[in-house]
N, C-alpha and C positions, 0 to 999 in steps of 0.2 A: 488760790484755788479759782479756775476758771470756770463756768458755765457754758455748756454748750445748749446753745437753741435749735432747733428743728422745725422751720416753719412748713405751716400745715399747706397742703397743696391745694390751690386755687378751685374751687367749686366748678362745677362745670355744669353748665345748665347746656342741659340735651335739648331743650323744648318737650314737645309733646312726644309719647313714645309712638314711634313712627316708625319711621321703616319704609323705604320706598318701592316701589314695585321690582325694581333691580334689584336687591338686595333678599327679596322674595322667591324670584325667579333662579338667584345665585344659589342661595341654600337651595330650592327645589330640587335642581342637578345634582347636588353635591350629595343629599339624599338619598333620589333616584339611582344614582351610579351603587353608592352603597348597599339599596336594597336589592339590586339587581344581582351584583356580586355577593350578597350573603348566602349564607350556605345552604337552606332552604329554599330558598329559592331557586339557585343554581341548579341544584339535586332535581326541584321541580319540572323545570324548562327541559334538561336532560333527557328526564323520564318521561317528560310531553312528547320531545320530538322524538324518540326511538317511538314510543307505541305510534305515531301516525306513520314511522316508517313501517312498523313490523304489520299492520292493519292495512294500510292502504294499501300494500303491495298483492295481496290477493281478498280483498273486501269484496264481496259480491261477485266474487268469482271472475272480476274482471265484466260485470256489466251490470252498474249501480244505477239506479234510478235519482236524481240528481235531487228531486223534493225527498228523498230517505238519506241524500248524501249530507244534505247541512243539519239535518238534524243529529246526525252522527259526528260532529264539531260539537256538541255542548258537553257531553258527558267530561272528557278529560280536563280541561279548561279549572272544573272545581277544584282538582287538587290542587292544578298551582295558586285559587285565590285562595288557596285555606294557608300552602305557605307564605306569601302574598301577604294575609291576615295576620300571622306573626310578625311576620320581617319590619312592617309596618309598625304593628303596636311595640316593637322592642327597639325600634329607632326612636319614637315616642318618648318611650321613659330612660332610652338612652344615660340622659342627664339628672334625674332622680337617681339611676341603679348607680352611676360613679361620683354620686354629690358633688356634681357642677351646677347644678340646679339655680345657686345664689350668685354666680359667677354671670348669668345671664341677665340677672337685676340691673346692670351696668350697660348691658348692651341698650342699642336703639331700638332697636328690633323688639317688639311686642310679643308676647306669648300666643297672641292668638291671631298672627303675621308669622308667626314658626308654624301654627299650627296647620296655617295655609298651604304652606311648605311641604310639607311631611302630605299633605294631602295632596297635591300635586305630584309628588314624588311617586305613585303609584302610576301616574295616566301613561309612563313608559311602559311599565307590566305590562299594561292592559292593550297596547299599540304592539307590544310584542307578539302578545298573546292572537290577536288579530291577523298577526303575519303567520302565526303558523292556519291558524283556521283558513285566512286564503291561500296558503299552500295546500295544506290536504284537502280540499274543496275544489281547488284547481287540480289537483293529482286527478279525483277521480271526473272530474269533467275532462279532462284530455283523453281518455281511456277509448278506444275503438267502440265499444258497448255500449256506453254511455246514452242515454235518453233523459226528455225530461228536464225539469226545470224546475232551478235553485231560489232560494226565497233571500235576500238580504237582510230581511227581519229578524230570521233563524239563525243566518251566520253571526248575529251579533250579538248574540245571547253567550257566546265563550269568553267575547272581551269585557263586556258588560258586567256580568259576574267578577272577574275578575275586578274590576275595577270599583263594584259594591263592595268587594270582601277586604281589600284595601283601607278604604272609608271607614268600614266598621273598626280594622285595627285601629286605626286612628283617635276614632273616637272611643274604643275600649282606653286606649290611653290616657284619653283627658279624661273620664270617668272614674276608671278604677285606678291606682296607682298599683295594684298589685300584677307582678310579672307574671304567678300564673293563671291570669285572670285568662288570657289570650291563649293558653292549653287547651284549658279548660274547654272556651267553646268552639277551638277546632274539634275536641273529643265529641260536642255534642253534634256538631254539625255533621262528622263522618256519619254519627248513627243515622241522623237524620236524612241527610241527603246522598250521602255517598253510598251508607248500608239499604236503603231502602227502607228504616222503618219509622220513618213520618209517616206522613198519612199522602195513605195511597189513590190509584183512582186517577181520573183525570176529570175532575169536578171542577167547579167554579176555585174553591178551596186549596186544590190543590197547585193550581196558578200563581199562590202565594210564592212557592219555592222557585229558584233559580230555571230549573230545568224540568222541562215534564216533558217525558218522554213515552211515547206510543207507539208501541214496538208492534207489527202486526207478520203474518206467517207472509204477506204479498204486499206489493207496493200497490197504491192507488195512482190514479191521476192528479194533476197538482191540483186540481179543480174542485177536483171531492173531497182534498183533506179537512175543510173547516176548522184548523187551528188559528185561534184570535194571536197569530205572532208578531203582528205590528204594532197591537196594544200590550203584549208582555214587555216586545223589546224598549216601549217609553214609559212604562211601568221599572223595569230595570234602571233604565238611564236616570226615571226622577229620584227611586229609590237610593242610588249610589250619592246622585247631585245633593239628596237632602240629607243623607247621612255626614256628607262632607262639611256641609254647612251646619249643620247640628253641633259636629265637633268644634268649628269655628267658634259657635255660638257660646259652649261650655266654657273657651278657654278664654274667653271674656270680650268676642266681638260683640259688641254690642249697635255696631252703623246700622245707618239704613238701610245700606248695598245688603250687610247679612242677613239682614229681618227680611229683607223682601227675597233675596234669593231662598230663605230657607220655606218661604209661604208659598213661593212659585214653585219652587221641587216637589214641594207636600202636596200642593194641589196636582200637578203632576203625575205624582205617583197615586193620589186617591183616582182620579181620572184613569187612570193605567188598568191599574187592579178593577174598579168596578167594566171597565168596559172587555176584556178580559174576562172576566166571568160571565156576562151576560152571551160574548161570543163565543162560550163552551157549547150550549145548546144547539144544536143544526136548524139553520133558518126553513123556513118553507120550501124557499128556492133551491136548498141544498139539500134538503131531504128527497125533493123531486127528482132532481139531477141523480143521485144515489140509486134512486129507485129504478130508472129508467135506462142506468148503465149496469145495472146488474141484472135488469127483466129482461128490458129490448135493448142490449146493447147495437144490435146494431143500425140504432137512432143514431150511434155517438159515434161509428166507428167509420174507418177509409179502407177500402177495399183493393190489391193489386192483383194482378194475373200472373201468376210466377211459371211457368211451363204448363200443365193440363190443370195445374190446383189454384184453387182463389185463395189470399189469404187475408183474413180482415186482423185490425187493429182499432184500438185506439189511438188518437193522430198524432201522440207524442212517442207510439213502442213503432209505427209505419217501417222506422229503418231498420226491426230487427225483424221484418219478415223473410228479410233472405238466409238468417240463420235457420228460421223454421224449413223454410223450402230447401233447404240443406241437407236437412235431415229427413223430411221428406221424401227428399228424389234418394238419398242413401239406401231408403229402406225400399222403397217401391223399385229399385233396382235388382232388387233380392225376389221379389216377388212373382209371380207367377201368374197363368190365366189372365182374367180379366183385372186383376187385383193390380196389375205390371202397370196398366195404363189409367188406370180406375182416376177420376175427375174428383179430389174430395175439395171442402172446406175447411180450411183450419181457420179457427176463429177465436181471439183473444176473450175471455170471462171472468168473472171476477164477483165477489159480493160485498158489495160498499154499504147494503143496508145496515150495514150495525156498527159502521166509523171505522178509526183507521187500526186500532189495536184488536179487533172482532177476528177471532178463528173462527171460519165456517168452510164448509167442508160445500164444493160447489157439485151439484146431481150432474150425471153420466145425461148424455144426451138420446134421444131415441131415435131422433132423426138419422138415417142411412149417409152414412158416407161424409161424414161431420165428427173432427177431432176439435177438443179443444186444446188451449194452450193459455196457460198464466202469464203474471206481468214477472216474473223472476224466469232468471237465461242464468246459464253456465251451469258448472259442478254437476250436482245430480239433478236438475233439469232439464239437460241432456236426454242421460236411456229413459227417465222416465215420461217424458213425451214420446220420444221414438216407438218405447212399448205402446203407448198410446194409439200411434199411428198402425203400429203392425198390426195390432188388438181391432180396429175398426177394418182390415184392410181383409182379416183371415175371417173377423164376425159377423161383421158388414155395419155395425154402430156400438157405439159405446156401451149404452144399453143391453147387448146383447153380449158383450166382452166379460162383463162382471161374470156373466153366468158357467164360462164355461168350464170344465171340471174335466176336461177329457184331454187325450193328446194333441189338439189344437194348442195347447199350451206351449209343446216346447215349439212348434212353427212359431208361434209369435215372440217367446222370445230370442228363438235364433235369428231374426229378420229385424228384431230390437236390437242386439247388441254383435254379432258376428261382423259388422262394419268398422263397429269401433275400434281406436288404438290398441285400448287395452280390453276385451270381451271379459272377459272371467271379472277384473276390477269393477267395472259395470253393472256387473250382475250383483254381485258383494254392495254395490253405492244402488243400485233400483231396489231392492230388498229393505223391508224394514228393520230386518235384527239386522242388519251389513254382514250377512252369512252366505256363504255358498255352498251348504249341504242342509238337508233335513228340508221340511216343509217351510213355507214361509209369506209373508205379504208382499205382493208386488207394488209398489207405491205407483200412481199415477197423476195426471190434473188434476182428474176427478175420481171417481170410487176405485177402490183399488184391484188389484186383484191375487189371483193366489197361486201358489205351487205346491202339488206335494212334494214327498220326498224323491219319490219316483222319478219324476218330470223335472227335479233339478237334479239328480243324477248325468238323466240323459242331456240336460242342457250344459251342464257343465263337461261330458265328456266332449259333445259337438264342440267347446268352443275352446279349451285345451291341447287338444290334438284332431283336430279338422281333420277328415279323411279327405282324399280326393274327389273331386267333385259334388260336395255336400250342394252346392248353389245349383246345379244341373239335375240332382236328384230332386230338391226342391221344387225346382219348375215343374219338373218332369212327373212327379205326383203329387200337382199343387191341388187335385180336386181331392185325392183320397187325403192329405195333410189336415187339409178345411173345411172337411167333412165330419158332424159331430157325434160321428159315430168312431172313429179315429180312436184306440187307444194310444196310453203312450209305449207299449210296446210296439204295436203296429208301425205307429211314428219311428221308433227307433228303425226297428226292421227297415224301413223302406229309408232311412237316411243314411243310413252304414254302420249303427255303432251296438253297442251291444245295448239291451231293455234292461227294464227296472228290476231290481230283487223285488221287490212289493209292488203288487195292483195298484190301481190310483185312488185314492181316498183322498175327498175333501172335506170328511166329518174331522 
């Protein structure tokens, strides 16, 4: 009987568990490629780029104010770090969920040298994520409309995020061993950030969260915004860095390189956040500014001479005074009497005294022969400046437009919208219910005004089927039209169509 031996295989001394930066850098990619290609993420990216196509392609109607453009880059950017955040933490525990976990005890490679790994594995998302933000960013800066001017603080808050929510899978990884840990708090962060029900407001406090957004009914000037966004975006970037390094730290870096990166990111991010809050409050300097472009705007504003009308701006909206004077000379070409050649001011307004999310409703003017006009163009700020203009051109001021209750009504809106492509659509998009029968609010810059039901009858018959020569009858009884004794039968009668079933009532 023979013995057989099996001698044991020669020990192999690895040295110290090491791992060198190549070898770091290798898994990184091989990571990254897989987190990029998982399914959540994919689906992510996907649903990123349709909404910036299906969004930018009529965002602002085609004339975006470029300090409200990059702030409109942060919102979608969350989802994909939320899938991002899984994709991360499930590469993670990868090796736990298929018990290879002990099979990596032989490698050279350190646990917390993979952990580097998987951390870097994200900074493609996040460069990705980037590229579409300067594409929809760039879409709406090429736009003909275009005004105004982009903050690079702002645009970095979509990669940023991304790139924090990464880190945190990471570190939920070396933390928790549990798979649904990383569900979990994407469930919580939907409610939180995504649903809106964190804590709202745009306080010091609320600067905590990724993206805080100040949605207001007008754009401001880049000058008046006062958002602290240069201290959120190093506030983000320490947040992310220290989270990365945290995770490091768990899965058993203990160098000096980790200790001191993770004390520099902390500081960092405490330096971020407190400065950040302190720049929520509007300075002096910017509370004056505010004050001063909303009182005496035209301290702040540039002035051009477009045919008989001046039209002022603020010096960043200068190039869309030719839209105004556009519409302008449309209407004034309808016009009649003195009214045809009448010299007005159209003058940009605005109310910044109460920050950039403040709804305030800006007063009619008294002054004669003075329209105003908002920082938002296209859609339905269109007729409802035009009415604007008619409205001062038939009243003689804004002030004086509010009041009127009589058949000067349909003059102005027939001299508001009978230019347009579409009249009758106009009238439906200047209206506050978007109705074209019964009584109703005429929306404006500033105070609105009204119609009975009567007076959109007859507007809506004038602009449906035009009679012959409605623009010649206009001129031709532009004093009895502008006259406030004018009913709106009267109006009918002398424009060609037939009068109201009911008297005019604006009770």
């Amino acid at each position: 009987m023979s013995t057989a031996t099996t001698a044991a295989p020669p020990a192999v001394d690895a040295g110290p568990r090491g791992g060198g930066a190549r070898a770091v850098l290798a898994l990184a990619r091989f990571e990254a490629r897989r987190l990029l290609l998982s399914v959540p993420v994919l689906i992510a990216f996907v649903g990123y780029v349709a909404w910036i196509v299906w969004r930018t392609r009529s965002s602002w109607d085609g004339y975006p104010a470029l300090q409200d453009a990059d702030r409109a880059t942060q919102g979608a950017p969350l989802l994909v770090g939320l899938a991002v955040l899984v994709s991360a933490n499930v590469a993670v525990l990868r090796s736990a969920r298929h018990g290879t976990e002990p099979q990596f005890a032989i490698l050279v490679m350190a646990p917390w040298r993979r952990t580097v790994a998987h951390a870097l594995s994200v900074v493609p998302a996040a460069l990705l994520t980037a590229l579409c933000v300067a594409g929809q960013f760039a879409w709406e800066a090429a736009k003909p409309g275009a005004v105004g001017t982009g903050s690079p603080a702002e645009l970095l808050v979509g990669p940023l995020t991304v790139l924090l929510s990464g880190a945190l899978g990471v570190l939920l990884g070396r933390v928790l061993r549990a798979p649904v840990a990383a569900p979990l708090l994407v469930v919580c962060l939907l409610f939180t950030l995504v649903l809106g029900t964190g804590p709202g407001g745009t306080g010091g406090l609320s600067w905590l969260s990724p993206v805080v957004s100040e949605i207001g009914p007008d754009s401001l000037p880049s000058y008046l915004l006062g958002r602290p966004a240069a201290w959120h975006a190093l506030y983000l970037a320490g947040a992310a860095l220290c989270v990365g390094f945290l995770a490091v730290l768990v899965a058993g870096g203990r160098g000096p390189a980790v200790r001191a990166g993770l004390a520099l990111t902390l500081a960092l991010t405490v330096v971020g956040g407190i400065l950040q809050a302190r720049g929520v409050d509007p300075s002096p300097e910017l509370t004056a500014a505010r004050e001063r472009a909303s009182v005496s705007p035209e301290k702040e504003q540039t002035c051009v001479e477009r045919g008989p009308s001046t039209y002022c701006a603020f010096p960043e909206w200068e190039s869309r005074t030719r839209a105004w004077a556009g519409v302008v000379d449309h209407v004034q070409s309808l016009a009649g009497g003195a009214a045809h050649d009448r010299r007005l001011l159209v003058r940009q307004r605005i109310d910044a005294r109460y920050g950039l999310g403040s709804d305030t409703a800006i007063p009619a003017l008294s002054a004669p022969h003075q329209v105003t006009v908002g920082t938002a163009w296209g859609g339905n700020r269109v007729p409802e400046f035009s009415t604007a203009v008619a409205a001062v051109l038939v009243a003689g001021s804004e002030e004086a437009s509010n009041a009127v209750c009589d058949g000067r009504m349909v003059t102005i809106m027939w001299l508001s919208l009978s230019w347009q492509d579409d009249p009758v659509n106009a009238l439906r998009r200047v209206r506050l219910d978007d109705s074209v029968e019964g009584s109703a609010i005429v929306l404006s810059p500033t105070d609105p005004l009204s119609m009975t039901e009567g007076q959109t009858d007859v507007v809506r018959r004038l602009l449906e089927k035009p009679g012959p020569g409605v623009a010649e009858r206009v001129k031709a009884h532009w004093a009895e039209l502008t006259s406030p004794d004018v009913t709106t039968a009267e109006a009918a009668r002398l424009l060609g169509v037939a009068g109201p079933a009911t008297a005019d009532s604006c009770e």
